[in-house]
N, CA and C atoms as an extended XYZ file, in Angstrom:
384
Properties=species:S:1:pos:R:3:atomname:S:1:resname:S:1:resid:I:1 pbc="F F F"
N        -9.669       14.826      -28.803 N   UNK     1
C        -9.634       13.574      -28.073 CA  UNK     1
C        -8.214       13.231      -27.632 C   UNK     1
N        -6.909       13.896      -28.619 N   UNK     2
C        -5.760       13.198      -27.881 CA  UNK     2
C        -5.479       14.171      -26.857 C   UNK     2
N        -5.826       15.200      -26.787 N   UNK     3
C        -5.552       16.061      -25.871 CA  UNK     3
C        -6.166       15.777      -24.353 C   UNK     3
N        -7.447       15.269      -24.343 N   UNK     4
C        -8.178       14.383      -23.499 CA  UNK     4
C        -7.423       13.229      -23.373 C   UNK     4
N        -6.711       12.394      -24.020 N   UNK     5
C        -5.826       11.295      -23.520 CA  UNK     5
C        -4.869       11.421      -22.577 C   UNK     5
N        -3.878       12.552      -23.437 N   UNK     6
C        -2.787       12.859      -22.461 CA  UNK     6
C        -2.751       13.515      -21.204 C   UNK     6
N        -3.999       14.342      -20.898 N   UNK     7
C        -4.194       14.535      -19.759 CA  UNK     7
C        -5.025       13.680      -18.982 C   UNK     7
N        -5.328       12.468      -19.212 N   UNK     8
C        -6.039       11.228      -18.381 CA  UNK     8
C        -4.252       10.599      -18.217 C   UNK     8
N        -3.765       10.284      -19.308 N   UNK     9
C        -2.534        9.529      -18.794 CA  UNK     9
C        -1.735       10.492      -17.761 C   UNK     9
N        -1.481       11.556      -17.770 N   UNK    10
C        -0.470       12.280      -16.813 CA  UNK    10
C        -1.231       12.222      -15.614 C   UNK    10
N        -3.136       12.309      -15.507 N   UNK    11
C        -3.400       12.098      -14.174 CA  UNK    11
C        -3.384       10.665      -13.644 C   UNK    11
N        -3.066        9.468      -14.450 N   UNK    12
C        -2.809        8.510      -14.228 CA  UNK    12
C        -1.753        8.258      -13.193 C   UNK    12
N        -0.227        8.911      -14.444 N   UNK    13
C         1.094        8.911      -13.765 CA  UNK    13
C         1.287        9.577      -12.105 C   UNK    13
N         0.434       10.469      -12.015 N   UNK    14
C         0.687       11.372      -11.091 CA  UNK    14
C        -0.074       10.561       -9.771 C   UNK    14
N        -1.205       10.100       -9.807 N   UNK    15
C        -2.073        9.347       -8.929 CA  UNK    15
C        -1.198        7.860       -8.553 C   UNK    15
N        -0.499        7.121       -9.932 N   UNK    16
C         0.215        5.883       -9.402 CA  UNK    16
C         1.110        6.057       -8.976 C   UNK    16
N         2.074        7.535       -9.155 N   UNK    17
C         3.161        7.865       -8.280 CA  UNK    17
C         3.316        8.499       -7.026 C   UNK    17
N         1.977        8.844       -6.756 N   UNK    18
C         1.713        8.633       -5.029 CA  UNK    18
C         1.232        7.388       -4.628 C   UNK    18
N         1.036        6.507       -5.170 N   UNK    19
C         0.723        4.948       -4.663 CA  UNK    19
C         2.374        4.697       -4.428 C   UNK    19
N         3.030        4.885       -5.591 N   UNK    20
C         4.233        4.769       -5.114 CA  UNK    20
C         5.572        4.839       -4.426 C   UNK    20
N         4.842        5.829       -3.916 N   UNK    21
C         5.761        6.339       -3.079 CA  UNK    21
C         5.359        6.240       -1.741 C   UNK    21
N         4.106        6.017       -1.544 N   UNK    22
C         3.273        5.086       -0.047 CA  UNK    22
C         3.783        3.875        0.087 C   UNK    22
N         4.188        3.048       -1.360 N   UNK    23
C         4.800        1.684       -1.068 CA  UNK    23
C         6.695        1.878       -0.527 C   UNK    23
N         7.303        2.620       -1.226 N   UNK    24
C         8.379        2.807       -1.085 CA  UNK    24
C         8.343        3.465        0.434 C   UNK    24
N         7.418        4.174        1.137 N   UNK    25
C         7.838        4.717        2.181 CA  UNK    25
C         7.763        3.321        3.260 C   UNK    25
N         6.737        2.322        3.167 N   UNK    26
C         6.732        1.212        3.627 CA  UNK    26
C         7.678        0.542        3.650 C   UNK    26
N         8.236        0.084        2.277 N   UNK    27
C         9.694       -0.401        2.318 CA  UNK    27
C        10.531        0.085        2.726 C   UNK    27
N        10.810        1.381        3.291 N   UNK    28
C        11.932        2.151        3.891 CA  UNK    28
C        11.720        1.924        5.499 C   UNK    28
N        10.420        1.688        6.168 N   UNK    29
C        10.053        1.359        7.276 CA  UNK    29
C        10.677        1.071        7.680 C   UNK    29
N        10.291       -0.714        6.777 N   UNK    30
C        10.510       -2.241        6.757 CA  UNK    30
C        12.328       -2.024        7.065 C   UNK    30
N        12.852       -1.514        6.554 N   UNK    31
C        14.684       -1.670        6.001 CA  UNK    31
C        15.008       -1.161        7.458 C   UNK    31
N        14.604        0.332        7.824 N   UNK    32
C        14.844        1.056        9.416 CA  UNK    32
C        14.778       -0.030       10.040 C   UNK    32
N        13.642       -0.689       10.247 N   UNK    33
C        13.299       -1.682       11.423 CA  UNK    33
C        14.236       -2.956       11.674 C   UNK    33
N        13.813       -3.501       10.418 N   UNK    34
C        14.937       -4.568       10.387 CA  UNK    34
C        16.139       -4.911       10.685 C   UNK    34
N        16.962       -3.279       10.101 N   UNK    35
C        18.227       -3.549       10.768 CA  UNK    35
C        18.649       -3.009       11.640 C   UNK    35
N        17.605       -2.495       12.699 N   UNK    36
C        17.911       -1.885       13.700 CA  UNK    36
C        18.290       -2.967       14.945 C   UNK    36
N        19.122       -2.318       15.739 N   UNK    37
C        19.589       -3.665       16.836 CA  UNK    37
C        18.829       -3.714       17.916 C   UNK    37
N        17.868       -2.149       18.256 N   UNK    38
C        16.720       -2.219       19.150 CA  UNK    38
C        15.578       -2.663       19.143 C   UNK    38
N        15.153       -2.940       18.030 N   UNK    39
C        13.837       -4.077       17.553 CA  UNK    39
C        13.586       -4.441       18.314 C   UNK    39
N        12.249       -5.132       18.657 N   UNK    40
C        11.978       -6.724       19.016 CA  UNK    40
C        11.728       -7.300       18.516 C   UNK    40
N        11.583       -8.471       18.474 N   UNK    41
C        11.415       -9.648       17.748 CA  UNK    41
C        10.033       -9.596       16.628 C   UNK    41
N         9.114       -9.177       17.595 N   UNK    42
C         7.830       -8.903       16.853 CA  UNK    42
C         7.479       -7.456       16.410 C   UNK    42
N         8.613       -6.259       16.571 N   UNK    43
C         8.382       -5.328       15.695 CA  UNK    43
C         9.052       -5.870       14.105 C   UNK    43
N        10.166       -6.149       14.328 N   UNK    44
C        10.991       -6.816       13.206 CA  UNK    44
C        10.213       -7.706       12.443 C   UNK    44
N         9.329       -8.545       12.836 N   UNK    45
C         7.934       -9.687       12.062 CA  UNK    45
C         7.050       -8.419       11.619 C   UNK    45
N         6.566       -7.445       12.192 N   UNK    46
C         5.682       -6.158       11.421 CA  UNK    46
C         6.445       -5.324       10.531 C   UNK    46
N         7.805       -5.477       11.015 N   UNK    47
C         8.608       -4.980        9.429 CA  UNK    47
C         8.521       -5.487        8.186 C   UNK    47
N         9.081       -6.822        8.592 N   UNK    48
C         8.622       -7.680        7.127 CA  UNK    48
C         7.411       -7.490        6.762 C   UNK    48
N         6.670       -7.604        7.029 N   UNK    49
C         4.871       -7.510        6.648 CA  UNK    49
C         5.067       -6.328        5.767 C   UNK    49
N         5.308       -5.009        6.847 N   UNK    50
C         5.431       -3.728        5.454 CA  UNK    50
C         5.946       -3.675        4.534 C   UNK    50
N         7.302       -4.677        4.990 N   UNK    51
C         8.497       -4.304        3.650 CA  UNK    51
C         7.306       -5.050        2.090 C   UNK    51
N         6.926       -6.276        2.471 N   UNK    52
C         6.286       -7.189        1.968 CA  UNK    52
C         5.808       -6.368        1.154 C   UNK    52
N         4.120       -5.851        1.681 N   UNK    53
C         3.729       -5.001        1.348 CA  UNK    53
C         3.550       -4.297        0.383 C   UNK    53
N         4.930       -3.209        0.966 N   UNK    54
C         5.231       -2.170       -0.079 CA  UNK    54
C         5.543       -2.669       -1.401 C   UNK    54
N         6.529       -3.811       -1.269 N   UNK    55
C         7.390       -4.580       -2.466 CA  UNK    55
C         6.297       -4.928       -3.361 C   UNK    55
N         5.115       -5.702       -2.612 N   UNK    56
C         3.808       -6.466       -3.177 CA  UNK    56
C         3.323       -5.096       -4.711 C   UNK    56
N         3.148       -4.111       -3.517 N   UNK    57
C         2.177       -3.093       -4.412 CA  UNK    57
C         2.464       -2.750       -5.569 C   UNK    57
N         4.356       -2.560       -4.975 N   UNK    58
C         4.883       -1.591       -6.652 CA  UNK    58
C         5.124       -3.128       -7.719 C   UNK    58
N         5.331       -3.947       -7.481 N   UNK    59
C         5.271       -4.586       -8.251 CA  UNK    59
C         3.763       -5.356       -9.064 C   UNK    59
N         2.703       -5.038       -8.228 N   UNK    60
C         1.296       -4.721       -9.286 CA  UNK    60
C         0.995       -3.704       -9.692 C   UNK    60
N         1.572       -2.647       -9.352 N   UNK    61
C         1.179       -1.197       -9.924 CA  UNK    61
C         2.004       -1.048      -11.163 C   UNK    61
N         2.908       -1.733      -11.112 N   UNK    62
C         4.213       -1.662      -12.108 CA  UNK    62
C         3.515       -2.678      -13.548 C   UNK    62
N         3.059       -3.970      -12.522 N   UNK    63
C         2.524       -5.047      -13.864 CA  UNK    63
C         1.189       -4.673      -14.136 C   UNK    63
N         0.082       -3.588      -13.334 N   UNK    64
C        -1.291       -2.833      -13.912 CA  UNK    64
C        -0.539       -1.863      -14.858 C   UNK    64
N         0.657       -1.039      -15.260 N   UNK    65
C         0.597        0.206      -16.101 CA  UNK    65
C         0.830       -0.360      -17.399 C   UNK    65
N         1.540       -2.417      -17.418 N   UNK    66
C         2.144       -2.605      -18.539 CA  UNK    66
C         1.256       -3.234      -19.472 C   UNK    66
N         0.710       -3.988      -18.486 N   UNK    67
C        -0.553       -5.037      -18.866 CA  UNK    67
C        -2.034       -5.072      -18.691 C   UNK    67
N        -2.571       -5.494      -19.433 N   UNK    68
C        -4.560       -5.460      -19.302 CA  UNK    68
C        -4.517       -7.000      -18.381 C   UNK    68
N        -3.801       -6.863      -17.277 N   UNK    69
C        -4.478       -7.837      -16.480 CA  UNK    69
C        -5.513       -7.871      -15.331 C   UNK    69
N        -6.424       -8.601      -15.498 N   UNK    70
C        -8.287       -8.251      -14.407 CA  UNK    70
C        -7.775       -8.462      -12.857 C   UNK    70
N        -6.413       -9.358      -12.650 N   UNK    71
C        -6.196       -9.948      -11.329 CA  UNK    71
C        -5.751       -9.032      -10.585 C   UNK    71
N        -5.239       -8.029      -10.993 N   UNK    72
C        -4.120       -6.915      -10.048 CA  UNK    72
C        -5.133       -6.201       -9.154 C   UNK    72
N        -6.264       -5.553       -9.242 N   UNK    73
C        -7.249       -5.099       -8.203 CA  UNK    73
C        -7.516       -5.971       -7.254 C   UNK    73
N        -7.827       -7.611       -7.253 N   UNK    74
C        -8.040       -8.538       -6.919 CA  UNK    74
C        -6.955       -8.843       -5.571 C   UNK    74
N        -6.033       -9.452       -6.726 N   UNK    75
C        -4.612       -9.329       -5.878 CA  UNK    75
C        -3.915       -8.079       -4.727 C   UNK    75
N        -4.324       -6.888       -4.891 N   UNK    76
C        -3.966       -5.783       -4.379 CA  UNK    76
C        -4.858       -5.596       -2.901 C   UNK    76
N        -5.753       -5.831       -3.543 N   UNK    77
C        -7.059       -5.889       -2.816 CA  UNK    77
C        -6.934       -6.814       -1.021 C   UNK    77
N        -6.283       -7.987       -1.796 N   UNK    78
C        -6.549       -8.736       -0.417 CA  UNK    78
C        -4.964       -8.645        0.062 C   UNK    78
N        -3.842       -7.987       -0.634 N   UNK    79
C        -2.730       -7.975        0.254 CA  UNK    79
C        -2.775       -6.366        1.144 C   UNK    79
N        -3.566       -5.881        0.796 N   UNK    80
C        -3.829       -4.643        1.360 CA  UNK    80
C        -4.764       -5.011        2.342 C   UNK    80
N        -5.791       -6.151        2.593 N   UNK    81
C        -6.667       -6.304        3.328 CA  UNK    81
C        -6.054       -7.119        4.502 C   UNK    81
N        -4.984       -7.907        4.203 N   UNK    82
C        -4.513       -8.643        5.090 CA  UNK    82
C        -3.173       -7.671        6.053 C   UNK    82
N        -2.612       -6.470        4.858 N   UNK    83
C        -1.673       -6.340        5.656 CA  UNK    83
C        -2.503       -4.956        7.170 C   UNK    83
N        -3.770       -4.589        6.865 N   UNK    84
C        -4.488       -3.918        7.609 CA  UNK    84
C        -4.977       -4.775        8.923 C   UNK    84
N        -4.975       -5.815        8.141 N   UNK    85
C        -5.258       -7.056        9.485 CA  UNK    85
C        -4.534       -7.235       10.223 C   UNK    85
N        -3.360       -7.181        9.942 N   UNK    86
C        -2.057       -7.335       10.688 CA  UNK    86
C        -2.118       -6.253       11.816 C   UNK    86
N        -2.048       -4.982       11.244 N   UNK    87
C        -1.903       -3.363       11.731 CA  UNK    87
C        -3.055       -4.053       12.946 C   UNK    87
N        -4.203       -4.156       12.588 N   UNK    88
C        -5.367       -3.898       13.227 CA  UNK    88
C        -5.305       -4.888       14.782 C   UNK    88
N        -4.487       -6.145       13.843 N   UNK    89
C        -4.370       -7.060       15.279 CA  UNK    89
C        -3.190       -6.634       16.329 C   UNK    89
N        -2.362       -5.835       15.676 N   UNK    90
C        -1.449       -5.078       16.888 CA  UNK    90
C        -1.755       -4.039       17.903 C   UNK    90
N        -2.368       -3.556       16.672 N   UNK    91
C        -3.485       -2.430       17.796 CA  UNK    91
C        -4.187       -3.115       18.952 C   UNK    91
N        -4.898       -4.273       18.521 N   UNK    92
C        -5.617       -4.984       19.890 CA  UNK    92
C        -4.561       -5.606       20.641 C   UNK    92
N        -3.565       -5.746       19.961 N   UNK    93
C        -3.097       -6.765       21.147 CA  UNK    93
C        -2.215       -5.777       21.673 C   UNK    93
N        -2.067       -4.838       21.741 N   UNK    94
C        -1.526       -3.701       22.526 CA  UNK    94
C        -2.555       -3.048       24.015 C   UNK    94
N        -4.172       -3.510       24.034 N   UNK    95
C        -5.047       -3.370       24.242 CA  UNK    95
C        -5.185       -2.096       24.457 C   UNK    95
N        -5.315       -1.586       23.456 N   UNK    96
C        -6.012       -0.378       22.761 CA  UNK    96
C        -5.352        1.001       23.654 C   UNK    96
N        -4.206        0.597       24.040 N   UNK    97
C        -3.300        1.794       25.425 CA  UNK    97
C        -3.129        3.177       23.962 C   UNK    97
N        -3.046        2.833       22.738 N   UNK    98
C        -2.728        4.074       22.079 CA  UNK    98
C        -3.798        5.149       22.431 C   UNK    98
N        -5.421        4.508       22.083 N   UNK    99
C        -5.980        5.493       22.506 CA  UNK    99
C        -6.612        6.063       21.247 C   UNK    99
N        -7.107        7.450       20.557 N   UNK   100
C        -7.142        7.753       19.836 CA  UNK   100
C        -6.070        7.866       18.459 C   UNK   100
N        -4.701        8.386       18.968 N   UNK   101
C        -4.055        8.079       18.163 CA  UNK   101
C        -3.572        6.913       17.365 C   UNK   101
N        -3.712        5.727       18.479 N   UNK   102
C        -3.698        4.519       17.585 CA  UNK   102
C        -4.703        4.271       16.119 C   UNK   102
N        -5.763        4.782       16.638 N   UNK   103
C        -7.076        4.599       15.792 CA  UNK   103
C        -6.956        5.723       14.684 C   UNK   103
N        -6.057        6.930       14.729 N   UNK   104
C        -6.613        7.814       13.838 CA  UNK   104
C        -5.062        7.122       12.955 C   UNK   104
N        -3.728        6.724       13.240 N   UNK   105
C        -2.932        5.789       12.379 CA  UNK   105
C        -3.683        4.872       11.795 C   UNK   105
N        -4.453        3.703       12.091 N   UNK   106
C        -5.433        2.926       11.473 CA  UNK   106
C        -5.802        3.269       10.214 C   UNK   106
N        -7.187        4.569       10.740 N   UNK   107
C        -7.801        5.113        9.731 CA  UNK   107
C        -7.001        5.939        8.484 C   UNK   107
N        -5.366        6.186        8.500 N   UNK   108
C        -4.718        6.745        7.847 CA  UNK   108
C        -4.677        5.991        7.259 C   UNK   108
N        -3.699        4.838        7.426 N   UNK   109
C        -3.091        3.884        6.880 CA  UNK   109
C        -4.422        2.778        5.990 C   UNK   109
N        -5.251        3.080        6.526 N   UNK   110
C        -6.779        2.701        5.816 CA  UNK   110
C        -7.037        3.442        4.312 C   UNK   110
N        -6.746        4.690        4.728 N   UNK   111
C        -7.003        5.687        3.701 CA  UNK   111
C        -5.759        4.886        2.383 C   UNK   111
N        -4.697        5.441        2.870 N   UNK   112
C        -3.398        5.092        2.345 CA  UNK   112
C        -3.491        3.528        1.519 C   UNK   112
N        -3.753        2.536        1.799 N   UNK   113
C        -4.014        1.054        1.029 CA  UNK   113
C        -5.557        1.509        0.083 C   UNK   113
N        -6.469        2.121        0.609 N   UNK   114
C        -7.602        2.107       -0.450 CA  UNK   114
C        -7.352        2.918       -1.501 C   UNK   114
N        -6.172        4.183       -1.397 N   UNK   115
C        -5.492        4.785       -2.657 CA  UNK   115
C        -5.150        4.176       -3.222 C   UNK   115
N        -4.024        3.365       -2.749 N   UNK   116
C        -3.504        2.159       -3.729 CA  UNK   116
C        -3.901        1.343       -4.678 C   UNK   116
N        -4.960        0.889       -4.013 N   UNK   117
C        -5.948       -0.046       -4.392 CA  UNK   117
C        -6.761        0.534       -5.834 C   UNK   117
N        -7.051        2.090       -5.014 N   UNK   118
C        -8.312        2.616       -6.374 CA  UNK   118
C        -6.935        2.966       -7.575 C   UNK   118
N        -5.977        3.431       -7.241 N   UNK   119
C        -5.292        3.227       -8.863 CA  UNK   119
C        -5.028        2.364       -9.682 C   UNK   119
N        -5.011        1.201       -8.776 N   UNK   120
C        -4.901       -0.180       -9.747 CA  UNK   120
C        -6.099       -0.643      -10.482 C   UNK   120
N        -7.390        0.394       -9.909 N   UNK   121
C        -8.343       -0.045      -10.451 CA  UNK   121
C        -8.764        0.975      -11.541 C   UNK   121
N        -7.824        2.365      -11.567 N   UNK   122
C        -8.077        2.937      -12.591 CA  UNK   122
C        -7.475        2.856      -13.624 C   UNK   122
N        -6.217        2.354      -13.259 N   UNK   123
C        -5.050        1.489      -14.337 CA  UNK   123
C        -6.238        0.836      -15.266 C   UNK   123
N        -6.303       -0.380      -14.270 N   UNK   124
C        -7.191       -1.091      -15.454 CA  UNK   124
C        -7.856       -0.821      -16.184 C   UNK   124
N        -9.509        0.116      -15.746 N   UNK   125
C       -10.381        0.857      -16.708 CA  UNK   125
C       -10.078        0.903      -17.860 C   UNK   125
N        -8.765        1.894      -17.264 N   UNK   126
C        -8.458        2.748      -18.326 CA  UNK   126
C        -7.478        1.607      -19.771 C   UNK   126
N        -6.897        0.630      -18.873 N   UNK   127
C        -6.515       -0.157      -20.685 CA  UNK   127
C        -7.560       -1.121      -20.850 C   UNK   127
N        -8.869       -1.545      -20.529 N   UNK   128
C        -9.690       -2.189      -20.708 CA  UNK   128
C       -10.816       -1.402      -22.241 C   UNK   128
């Protein structure tokens, strides 16, 4: 059985440290964008959102590995849902000129937040 532990915890570590590093690549976005002097106004407002984001995640992924708290899926859940909302409303208001590629970024970045999401929810399980 501990041998069965330690290999649930290392696939733990290994699964929340690609969540983590999806958040950190967000926050690195966010930092490019921001202080770039070619911005616009409203790429620089979708920076913050990512930087947000990213910051949001690792810091519930960080407080799901320490703590048995029920809220972090919850919480994760709808900042991942809102920051897709965001994505999703740029896409339209671009009116849809990307094309496929806009849509297959979407569906990435779709993929990418529901990873997130399912480790915080295996975090928990697993100290529940």
């Amino acid at each position: 059985m501990k041998k069965y532990s330690k290999v649930l915890k290392i696939g733990f570590a290994l699964f929340s440290s690609i969540s983590s590093i999806s958040s950190f690549l967000f926050v690195f976005y966010a930092v490019n964008i921001a202080f770039s002097p070619m911005a616009t106004p409203w790429l620089k407002t979708f920076a913050y959102v990512t930087g947000g984001y990213g910051l949001l995640n690792i810091y519930i992924l960080s407080w799901a590995w320490r703590s048995k708290i029920s809220w972090a899926a919850s919480a994760d859940f709808v900042i991942a849902a809102c920051f897709l909302g965001v994505c999703v409303m740029d896409y339209l208001r671009d009116g849809l000129t990307r094309g496929t590629a806009g849509l297959a970024v979407l569906l990435v970045l779709a993929l990418m937040l529901a990873l997130n999401w399912y480790a915080i929810i295996l975090l928990n399980q697993h100290h529940q």
